[in-house]
Z-matrix of the N, CA and C atoms (Angstrom, degrees):
N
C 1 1.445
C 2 1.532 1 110.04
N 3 1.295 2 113.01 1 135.38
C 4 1.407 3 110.68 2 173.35
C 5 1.686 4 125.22 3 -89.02
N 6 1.236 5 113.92 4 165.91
C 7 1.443 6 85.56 5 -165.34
C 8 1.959 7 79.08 6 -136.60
N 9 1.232 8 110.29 7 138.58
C 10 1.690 9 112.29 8 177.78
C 11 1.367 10 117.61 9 -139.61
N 12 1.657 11 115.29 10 135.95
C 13 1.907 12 103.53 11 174.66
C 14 1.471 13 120.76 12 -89.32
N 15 1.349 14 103.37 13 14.03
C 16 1.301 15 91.80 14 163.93
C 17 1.308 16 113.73 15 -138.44
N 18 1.378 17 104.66 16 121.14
C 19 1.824 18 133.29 17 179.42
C 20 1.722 19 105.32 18 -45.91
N 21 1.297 20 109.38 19 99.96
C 22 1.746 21 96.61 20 -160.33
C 23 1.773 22 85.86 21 -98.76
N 24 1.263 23 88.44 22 -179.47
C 25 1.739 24 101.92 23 -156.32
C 26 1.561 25 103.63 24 -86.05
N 27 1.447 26 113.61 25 -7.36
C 28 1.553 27 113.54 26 -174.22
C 29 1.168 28 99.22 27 177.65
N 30 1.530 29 106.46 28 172.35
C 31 1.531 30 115.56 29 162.78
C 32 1.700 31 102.80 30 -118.72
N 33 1.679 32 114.36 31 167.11
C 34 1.046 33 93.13 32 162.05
C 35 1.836 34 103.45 33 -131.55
N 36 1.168 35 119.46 34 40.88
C 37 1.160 36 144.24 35 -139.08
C 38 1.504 37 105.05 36 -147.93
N 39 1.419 38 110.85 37 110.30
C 40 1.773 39 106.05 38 -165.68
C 41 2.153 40 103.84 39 -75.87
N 42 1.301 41 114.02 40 124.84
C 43 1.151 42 121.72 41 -169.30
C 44 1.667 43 121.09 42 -106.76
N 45 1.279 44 130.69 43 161.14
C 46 1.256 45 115.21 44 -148.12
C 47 1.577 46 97.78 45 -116.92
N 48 1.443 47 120.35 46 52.14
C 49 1.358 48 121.22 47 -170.71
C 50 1.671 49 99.47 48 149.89
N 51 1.563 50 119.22 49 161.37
C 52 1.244 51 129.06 50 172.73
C 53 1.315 52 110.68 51 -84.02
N 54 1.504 53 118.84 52 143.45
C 55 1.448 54 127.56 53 139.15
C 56 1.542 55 124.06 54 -20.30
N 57 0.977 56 109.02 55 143.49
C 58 1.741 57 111.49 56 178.05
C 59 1.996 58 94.40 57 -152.86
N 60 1.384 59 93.65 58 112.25
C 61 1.541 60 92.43 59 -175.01
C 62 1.531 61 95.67 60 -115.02
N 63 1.802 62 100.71 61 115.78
C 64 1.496 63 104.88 62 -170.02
C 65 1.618 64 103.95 63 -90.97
N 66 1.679 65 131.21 64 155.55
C 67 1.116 66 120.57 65 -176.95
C 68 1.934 67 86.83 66 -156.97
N 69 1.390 68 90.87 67 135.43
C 70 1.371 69 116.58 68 -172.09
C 71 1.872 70 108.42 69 -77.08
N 72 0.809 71 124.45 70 134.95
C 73 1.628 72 125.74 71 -170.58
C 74 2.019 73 97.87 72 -73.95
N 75 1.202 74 103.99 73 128.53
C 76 1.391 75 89.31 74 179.51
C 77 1.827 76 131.04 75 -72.01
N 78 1.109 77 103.90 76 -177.44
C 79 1.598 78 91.81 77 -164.67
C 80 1.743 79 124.98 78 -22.96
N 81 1.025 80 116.91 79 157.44
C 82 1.968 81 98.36 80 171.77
C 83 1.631 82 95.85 81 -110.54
N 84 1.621 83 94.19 82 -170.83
C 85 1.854 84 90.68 83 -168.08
C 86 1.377 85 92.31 84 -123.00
N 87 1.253 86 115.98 85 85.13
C 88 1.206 87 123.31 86 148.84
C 89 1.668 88 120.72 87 -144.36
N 90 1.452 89 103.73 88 174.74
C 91 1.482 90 111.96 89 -158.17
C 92 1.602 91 98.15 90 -76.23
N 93 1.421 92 104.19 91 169.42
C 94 2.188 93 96.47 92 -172.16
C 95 1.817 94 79.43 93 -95.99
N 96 1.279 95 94.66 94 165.20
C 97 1.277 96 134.94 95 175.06
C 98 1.504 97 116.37 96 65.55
N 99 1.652 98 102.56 97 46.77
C 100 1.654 99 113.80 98 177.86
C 101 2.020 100 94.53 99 -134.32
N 102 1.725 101 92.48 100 118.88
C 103 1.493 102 99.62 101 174.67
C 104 1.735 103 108.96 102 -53.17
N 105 1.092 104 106.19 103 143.08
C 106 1.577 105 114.12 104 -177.19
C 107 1.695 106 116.63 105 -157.82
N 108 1.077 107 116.81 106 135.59
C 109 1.580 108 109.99 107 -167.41
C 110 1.811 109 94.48 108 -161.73
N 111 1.494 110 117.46 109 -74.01
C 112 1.259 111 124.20 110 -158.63
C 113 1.786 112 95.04 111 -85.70
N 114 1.288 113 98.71 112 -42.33
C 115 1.429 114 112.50 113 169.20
C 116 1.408 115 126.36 114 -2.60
N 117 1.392 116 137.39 115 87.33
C 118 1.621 117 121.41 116 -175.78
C 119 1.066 118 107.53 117 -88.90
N 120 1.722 119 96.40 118 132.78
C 121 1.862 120 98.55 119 -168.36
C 122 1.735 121 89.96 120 -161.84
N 123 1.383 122 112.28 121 136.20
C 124 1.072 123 114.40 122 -172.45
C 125 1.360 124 115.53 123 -54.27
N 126 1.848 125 112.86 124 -177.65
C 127 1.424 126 114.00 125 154.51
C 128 1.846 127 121.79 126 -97.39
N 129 0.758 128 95.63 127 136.94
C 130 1.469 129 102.02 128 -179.73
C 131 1.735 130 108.47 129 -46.12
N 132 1.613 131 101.33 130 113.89
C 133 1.732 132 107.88 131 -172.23
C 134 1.441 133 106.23 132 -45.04
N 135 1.029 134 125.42 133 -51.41
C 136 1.721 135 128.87 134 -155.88
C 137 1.179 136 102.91 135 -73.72
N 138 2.127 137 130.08 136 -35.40
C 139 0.766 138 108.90 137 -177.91
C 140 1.955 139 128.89 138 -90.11
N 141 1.617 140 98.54 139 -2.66
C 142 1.324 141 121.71 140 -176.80
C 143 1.554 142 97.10 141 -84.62
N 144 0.981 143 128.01 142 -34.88
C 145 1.143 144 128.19 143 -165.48
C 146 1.748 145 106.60 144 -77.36
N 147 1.413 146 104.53 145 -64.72
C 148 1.962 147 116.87 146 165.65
C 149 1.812 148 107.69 147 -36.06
N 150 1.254 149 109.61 148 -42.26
C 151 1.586 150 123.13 149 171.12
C 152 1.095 151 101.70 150 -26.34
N 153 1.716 152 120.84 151 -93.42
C 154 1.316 153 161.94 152 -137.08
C 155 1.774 154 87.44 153 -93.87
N 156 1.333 155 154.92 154 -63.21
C 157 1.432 156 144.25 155 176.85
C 158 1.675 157 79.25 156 -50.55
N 159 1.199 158 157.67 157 -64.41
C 160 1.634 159 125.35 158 -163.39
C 161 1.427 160 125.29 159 -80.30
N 162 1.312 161 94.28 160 -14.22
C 163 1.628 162 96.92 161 151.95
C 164 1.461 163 124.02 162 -59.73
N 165 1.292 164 120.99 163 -57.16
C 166 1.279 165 151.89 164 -171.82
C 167 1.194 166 110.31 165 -49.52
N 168 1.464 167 120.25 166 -38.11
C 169 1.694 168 133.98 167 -178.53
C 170 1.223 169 106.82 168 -118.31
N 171 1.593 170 125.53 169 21.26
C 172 1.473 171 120.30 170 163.58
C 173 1.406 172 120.20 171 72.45
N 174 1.438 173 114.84 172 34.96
C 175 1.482 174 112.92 173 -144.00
C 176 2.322 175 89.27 174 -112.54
N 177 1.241 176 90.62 175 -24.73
C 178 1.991 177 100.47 176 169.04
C 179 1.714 178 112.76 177 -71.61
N 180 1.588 179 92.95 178 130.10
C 181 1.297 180 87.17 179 -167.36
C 182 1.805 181 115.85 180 -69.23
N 183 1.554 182 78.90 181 161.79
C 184 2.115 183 81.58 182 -177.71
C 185 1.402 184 121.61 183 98.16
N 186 1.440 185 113.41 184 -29.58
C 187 1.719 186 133.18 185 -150.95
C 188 1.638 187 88.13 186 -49.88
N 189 1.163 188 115.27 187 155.73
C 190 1.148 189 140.45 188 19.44
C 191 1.986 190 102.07 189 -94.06
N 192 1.287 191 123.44 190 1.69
C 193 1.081 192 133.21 191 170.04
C 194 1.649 193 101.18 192 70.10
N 195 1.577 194 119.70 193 17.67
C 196 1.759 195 100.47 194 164.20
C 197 1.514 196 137.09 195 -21.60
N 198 1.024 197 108.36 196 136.10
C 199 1.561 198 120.47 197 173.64
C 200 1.289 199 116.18 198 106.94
N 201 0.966 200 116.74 199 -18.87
C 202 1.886 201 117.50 200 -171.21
C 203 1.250 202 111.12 201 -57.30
N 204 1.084 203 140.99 202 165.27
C 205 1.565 204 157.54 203 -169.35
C 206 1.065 205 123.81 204 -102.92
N 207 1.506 206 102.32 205 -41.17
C 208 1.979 207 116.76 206 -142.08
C 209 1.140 208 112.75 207 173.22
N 210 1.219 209 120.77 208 134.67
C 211 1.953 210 133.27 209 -179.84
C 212 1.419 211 90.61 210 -109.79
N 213 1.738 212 101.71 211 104.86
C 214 1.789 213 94.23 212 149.49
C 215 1.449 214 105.51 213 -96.80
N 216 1.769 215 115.72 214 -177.91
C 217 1.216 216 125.00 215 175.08
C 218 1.310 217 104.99 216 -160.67
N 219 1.318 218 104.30 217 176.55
C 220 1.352 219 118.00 218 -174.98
C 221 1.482 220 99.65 219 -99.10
N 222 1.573 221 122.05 220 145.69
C 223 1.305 222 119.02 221 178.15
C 224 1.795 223 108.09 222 -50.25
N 225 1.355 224 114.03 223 -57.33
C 226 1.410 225 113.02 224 -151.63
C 227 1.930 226 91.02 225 -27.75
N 228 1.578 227 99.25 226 164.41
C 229 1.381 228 130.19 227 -167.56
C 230 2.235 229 82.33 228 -87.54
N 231 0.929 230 113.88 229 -12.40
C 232 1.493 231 97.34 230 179.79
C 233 1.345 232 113.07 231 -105.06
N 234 1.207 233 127.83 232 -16.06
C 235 1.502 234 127.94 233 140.70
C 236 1.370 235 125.21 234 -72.66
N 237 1.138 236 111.44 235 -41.94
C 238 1.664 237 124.53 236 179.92
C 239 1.473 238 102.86 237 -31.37
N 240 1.755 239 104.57 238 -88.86
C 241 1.577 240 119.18 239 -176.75
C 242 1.776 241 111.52 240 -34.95
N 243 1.162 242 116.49 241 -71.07
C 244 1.731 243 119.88 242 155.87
C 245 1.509 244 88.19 243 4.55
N 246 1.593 245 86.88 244 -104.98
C 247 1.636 246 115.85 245 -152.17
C 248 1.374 247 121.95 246 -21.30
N 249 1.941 248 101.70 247 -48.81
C 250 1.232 249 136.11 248 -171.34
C 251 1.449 250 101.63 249 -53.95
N 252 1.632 251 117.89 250 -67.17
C 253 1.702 252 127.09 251 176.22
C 254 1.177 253 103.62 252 -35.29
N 255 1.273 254 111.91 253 -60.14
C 256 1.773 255 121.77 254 -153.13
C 257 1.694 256 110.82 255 -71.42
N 258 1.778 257 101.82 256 -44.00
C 259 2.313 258 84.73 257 171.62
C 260 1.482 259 89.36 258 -69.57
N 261 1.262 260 140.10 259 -12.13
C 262 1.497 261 92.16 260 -153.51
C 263 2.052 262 104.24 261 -102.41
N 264 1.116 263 79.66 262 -12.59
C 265 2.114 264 100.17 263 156.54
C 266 1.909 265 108.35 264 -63.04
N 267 1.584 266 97.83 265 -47.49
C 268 1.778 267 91.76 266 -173.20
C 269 1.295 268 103.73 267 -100.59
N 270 1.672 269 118.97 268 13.98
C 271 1.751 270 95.26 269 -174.07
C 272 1.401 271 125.87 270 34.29
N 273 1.201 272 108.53 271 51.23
C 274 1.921 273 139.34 272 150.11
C 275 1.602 274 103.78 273 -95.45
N 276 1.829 275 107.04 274 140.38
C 277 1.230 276 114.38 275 133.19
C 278 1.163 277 121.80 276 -37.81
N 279 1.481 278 130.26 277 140.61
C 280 1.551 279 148.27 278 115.12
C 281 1.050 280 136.97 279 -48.21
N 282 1.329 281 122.09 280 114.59
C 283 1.767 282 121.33 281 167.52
C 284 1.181 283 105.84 282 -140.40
N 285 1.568 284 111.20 283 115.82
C 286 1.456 285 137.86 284 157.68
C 287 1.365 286 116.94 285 -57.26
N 288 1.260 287 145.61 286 109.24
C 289 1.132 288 136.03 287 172.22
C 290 1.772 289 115.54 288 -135.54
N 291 1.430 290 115.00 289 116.55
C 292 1.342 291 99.82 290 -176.30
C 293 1.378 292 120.49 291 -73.65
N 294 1.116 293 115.90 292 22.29
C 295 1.599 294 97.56 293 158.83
C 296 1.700 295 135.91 294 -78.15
N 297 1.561 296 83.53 295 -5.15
C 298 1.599 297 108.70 296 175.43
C 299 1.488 298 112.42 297 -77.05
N 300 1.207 299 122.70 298 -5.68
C 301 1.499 300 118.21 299 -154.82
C 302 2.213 301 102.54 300 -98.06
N 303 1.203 302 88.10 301 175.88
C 304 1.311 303 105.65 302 -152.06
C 305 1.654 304 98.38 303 -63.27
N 306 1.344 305 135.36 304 -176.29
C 307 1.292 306 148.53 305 122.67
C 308 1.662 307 123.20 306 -13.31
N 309 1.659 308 125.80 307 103.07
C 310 1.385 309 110.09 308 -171.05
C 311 1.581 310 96.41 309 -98.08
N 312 1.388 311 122.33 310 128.76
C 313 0.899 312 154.95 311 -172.75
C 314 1.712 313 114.17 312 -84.45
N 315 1.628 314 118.36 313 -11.72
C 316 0.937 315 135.75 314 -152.41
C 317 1.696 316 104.34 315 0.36
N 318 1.447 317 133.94 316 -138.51
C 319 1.145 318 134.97 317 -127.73
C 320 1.398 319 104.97 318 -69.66
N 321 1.531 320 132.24 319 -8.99
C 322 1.435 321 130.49 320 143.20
C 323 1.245 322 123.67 321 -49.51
N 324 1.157 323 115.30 322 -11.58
C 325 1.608 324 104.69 323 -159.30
C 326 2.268 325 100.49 324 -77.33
N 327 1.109 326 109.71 325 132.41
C 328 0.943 327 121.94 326 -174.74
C 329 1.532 328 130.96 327 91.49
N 330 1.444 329 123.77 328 -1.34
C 331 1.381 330 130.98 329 -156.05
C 332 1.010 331 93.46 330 -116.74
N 333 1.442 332 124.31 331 156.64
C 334 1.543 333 138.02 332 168.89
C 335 1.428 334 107.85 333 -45.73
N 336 1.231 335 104.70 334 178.24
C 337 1.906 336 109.23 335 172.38
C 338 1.733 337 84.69 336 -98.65
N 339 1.266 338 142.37 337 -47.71
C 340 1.283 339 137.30 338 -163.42
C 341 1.725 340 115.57 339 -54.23
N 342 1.904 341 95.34 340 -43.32
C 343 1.578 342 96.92 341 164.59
C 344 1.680 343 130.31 342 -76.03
N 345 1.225 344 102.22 343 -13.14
C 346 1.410 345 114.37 344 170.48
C 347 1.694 346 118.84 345 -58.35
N 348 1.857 347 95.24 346 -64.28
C 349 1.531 348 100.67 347 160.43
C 350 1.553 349 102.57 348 118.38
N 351 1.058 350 98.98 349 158.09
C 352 1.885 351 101.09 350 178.81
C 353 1.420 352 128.78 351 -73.35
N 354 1.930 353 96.59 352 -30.62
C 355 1.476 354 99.51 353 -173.78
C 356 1.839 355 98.74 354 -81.04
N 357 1.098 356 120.04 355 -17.23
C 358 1.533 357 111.17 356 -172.76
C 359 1.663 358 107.37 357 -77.51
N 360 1.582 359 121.89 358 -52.24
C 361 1.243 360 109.34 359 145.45
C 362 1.250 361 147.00 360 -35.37
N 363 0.999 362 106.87 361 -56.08
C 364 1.679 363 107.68 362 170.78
C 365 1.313 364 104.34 363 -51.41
N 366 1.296 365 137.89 364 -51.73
C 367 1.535 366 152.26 365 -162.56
C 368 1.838 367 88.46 366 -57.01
N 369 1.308 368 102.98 367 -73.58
C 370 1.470 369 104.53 368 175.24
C 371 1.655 370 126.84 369 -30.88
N 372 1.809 371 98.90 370 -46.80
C 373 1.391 372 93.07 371 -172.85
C 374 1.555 373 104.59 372 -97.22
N 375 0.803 374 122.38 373 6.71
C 376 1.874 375 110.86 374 154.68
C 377 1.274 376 120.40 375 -93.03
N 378 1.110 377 123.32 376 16.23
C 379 1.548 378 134.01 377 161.18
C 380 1.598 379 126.16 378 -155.63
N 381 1.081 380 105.96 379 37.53
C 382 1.928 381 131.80 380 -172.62
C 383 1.596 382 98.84 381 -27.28
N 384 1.166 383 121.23 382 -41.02
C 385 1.547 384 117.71 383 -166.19
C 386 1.383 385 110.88 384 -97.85
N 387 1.156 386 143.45 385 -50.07
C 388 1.283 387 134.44 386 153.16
C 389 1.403 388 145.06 387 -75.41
N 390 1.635 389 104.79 388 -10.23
C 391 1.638 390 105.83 389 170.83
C 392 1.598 391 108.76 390 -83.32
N 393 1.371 392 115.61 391 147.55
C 394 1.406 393 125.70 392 -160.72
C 395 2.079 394 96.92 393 -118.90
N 396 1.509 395 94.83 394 108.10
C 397 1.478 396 106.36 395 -169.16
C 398 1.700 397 94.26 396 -68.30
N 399 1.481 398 89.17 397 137.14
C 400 2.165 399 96.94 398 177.91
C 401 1.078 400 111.73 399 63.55
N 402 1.337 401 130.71 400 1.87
C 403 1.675 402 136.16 401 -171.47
C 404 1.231 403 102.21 402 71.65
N 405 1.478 404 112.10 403 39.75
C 406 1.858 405 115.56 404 -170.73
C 407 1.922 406 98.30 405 -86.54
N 408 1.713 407 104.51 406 -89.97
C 409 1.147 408 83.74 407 -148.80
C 410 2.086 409 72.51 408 -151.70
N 411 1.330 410 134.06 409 147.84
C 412 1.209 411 126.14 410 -173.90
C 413 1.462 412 98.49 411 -112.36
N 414 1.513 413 111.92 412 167.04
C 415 1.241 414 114.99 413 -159.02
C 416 1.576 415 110.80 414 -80.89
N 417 1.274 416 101.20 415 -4.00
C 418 2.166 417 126.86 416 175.52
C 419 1.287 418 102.36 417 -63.19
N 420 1.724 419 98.84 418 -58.72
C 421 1.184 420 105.11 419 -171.32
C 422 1.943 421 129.02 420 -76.47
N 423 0.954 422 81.59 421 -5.96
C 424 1.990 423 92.01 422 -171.26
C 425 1.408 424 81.68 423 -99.89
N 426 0.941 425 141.86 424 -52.11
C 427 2.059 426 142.60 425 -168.05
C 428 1.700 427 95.36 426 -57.70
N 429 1.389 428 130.35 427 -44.41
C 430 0.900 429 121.45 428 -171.44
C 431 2.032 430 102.09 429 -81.66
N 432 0.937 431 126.15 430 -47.41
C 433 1.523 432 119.84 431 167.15
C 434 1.787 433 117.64 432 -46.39
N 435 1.174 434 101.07 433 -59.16
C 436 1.475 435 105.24 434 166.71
C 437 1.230 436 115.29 435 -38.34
N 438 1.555 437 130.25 436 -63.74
C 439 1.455 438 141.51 437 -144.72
C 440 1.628 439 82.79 438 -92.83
N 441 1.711 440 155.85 439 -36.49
C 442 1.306 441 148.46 440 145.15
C 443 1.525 442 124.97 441 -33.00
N 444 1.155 443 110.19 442 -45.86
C 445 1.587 444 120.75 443 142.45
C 446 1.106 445 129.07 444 -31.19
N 447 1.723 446 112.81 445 -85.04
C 448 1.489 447 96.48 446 174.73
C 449 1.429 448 121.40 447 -94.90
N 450 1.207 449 128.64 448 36.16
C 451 1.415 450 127.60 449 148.99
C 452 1.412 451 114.95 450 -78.64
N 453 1.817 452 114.41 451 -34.32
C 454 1.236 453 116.73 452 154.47
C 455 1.492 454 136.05 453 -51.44
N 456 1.312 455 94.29 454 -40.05
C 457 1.771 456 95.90 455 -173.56
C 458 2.034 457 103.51 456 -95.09
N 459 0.951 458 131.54 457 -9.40
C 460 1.278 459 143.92 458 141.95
C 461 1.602 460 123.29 459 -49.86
N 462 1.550 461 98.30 460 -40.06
C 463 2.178 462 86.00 461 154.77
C 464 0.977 463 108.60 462 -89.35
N 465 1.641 464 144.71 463 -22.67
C 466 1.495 465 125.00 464 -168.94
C 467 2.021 466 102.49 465 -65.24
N 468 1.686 467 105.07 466 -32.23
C 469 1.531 468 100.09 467 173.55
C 470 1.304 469 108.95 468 75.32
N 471 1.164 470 130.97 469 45.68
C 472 1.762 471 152.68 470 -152.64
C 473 1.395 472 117.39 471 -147.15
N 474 1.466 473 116.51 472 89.49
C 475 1.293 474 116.51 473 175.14
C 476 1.419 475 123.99 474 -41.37
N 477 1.575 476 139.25 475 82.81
C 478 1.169 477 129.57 476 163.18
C 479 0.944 478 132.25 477 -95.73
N 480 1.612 479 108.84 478 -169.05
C 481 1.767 480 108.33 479 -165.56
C 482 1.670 481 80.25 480 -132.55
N 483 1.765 482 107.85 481 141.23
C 484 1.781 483 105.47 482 175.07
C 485 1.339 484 92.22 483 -123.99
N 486 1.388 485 113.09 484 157.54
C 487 1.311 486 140.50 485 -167.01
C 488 1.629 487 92.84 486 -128.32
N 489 1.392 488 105.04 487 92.57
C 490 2.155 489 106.19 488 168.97
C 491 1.188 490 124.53 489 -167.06
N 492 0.891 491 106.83 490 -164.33
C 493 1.994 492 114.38 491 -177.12
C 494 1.414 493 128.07 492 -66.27
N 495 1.559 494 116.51 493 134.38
C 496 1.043 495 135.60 494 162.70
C 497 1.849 496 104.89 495 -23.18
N 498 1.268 497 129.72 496 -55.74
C 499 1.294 498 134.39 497 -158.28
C 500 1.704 499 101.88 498 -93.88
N 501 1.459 500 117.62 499 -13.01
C 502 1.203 501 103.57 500 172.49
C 503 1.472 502 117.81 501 -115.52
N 504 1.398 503 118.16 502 15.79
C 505 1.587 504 140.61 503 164.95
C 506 1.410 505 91.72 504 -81.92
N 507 1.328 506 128.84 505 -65.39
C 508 1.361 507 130.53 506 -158.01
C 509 1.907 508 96.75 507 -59.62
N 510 1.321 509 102.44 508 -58.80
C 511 1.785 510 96.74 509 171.76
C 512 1.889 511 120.18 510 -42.73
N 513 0.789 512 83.58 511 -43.25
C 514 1.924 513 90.53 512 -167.92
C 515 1.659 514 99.06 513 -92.85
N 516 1.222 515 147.60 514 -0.14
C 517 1.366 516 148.55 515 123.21
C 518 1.578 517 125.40 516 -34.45
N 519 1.399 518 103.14 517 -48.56
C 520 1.817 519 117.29 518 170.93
C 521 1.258 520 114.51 519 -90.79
N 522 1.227 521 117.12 520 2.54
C 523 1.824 522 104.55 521 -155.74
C 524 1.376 523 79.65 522 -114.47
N 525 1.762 524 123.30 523 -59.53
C 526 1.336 525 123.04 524 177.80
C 527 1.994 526 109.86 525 -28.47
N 528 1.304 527 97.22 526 -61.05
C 529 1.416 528 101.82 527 -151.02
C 530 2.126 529 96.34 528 -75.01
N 531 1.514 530 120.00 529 2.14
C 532 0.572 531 98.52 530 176.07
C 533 1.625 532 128.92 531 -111.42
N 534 1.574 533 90.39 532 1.81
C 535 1.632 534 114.89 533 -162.94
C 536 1.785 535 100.74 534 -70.69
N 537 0.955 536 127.69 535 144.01
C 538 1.423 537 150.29 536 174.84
C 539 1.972 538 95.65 537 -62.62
N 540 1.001 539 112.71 538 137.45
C 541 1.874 540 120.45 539 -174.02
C 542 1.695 541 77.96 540 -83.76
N 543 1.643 542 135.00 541 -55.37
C 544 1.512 543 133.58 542 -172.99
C 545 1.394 544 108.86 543 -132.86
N 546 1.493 545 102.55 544 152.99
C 547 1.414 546 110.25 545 -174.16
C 548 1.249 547 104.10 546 104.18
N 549 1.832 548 101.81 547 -173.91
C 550 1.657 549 95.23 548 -172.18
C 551 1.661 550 116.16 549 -86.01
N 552 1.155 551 95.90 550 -158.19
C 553 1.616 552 96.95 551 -172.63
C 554 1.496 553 99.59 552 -111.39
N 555 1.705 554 112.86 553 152.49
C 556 1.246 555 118.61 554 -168.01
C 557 1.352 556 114.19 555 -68.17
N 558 1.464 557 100.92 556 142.58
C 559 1.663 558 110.81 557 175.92
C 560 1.493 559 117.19 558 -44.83
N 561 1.208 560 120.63 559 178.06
C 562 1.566 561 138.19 560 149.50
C 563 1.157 562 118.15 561 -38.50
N 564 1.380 563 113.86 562 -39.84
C 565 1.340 564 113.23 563 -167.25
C 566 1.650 565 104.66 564 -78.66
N 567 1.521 566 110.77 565 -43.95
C 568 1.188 567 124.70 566 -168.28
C 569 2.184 568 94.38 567 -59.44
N 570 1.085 569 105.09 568 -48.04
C 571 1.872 570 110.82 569 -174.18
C 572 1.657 571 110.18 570 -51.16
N 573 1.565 572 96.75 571 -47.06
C 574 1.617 573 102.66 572 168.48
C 575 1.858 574 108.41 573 -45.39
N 576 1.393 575 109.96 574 -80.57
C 577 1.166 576 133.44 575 -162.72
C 578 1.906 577 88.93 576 -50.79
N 579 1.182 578 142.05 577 -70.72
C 580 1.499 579 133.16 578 163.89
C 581 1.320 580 123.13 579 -31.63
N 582 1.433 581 123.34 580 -32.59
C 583 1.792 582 132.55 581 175.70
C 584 1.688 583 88.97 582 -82.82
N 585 1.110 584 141.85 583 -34.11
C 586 1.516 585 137.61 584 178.04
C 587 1.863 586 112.94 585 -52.63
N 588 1.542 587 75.40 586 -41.75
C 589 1.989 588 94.34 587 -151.53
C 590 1.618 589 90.54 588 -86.53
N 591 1.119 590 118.58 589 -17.75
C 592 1.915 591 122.79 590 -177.27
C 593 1.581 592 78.08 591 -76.37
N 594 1.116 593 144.14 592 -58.01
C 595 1.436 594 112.30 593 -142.73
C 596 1.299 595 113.87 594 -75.72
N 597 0.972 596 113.03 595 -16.11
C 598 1.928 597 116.51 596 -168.40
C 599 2.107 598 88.88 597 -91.25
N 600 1.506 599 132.83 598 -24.78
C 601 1.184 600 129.32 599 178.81
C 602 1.651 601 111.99 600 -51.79
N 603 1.165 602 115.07 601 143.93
C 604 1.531 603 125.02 602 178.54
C 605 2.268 604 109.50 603 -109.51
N 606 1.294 605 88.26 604 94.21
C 607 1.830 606 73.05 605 -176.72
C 608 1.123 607 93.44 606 -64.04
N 609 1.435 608 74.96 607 -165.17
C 610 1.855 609 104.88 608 -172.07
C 611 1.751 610 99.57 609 -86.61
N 612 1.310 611 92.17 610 155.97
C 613 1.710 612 107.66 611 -154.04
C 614 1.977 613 83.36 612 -79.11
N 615 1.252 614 118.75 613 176.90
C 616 1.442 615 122.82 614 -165.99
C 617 1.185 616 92.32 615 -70.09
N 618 1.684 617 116.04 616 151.60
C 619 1.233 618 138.13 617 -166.18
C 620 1.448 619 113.49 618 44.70
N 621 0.891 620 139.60 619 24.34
C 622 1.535 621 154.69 620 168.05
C 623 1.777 622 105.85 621 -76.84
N 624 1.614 623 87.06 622 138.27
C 625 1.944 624 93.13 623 -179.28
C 626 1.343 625 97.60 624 -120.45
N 627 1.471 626 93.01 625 163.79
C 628 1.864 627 101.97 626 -171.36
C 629 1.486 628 90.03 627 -148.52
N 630 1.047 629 130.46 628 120.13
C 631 1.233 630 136.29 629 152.03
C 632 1.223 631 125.88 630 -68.47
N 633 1.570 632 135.54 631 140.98
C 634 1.144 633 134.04 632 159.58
C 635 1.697 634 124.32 633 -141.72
N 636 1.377 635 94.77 634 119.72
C 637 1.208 636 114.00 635 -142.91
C 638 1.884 637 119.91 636 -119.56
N 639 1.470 638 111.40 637 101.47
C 640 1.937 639 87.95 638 -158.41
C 641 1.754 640 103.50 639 -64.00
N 642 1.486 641 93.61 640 -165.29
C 643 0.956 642 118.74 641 -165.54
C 644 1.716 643 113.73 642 -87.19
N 645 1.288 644 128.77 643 122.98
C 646 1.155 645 119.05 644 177.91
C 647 1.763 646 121.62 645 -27.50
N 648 1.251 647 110.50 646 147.01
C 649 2.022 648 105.50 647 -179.94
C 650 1.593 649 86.69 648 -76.57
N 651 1.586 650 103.42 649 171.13
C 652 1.062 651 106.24 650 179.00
C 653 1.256 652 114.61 651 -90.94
């Protein structure tokens, strides 16, 4: 699978799967050094707004972005608004679906890292993939929702554009490049070893696009 940052306007090249043009929710409005993931919290006006004026003047690479289908998003209110501007700029359907949404952090969600504490981190980082931060949600478990997702939106066969999280770009970066073009889909073991390889991944910085794009048919 190929993987590209810029959302090109077409192919002309018959391909063995749809486009999936990932786009990072722009900044949120909260203060730094408060854990946040499931957390609904807006996007920062000035920077949602600067977004959409470079939309507006063609200034995102690829634009006019032909072919797409459909804008899903993640509920949070910082993908939402996004999403919302953007079908109603491309005259696309909308579909909200929380399986798009971030990492739940449960009883962390909102608190400093200082009130959290060292031993709860540490706890976290000697077992990154199966310990579940706040009794929220573990990074096993969100890789496996994510990767149900787009196995779903992979039969509809619908070039879209997603509007979501930093932590579920980094998932669908490894999973894309690791998925089989035919045949079945990778084991458990293989989802582990992809939830491993997401953590060391760097998304795209806020409002950042990532294309993902298969591989020409043969």
């Amino acid at each position: 699978m190929a993987m590209s940052n810029n959302p090109r306007t077409g192919s002309a090249v018959p391909s063995q799967g749809p486009r999936l043009l990932l786009i990072r929710h722009t900044a949120p409005e909260i203060a730094p050094g408060l854990c946040y993931g499931r957390l609904d919290i807006p996007a920062r006006p000035q920077e949602l707004d600067a977004w959409l004026a470079d939309w507006d003047s063609g200034r995102h690479p690829g634009q006019p972005w032909a072919g797409y289908r459909q804008v899903l998003s993640s509920p949070a209110q910082r993908c939402r608004t996004l999403a919302i501007a953007l079908a109603q700029r491309l005259g696309l359907p909308l579909h909200i679906d929380p399986a798009w949404q971030e990492m739940d952090f449960g009883a962390w969600e909102g608190q400093s890292w200082d009130a959290i504490g060292q031993p709860a981190i540490d706890a976290w980082a000697a077992d990154p993939l199966d310990f579940a931060p706040g009794d929220g949600e573990s990074a096993c478990a969100m890789a496996q929702r994510v990767v149900a997702a787009y196995a779903a939106w992979r039969l509809q066969g619908q070039d879209t554009i997603l509007v979501t999280h930093g932590g579920v770009i980094r998932l669908l970066q490894v999973w894309h490049a690791v998925l089989p073009a035919n045949g079945p889909a990778p084991d458990q073991a293989a989802l582990q070893s992809a939830c491993r390889q997401a953590l060391d991944q760097a998304p795209p910085p806020c409002g950042g696009l990532l294309l993902l794009e298969p591989s020409p048919a043969p």
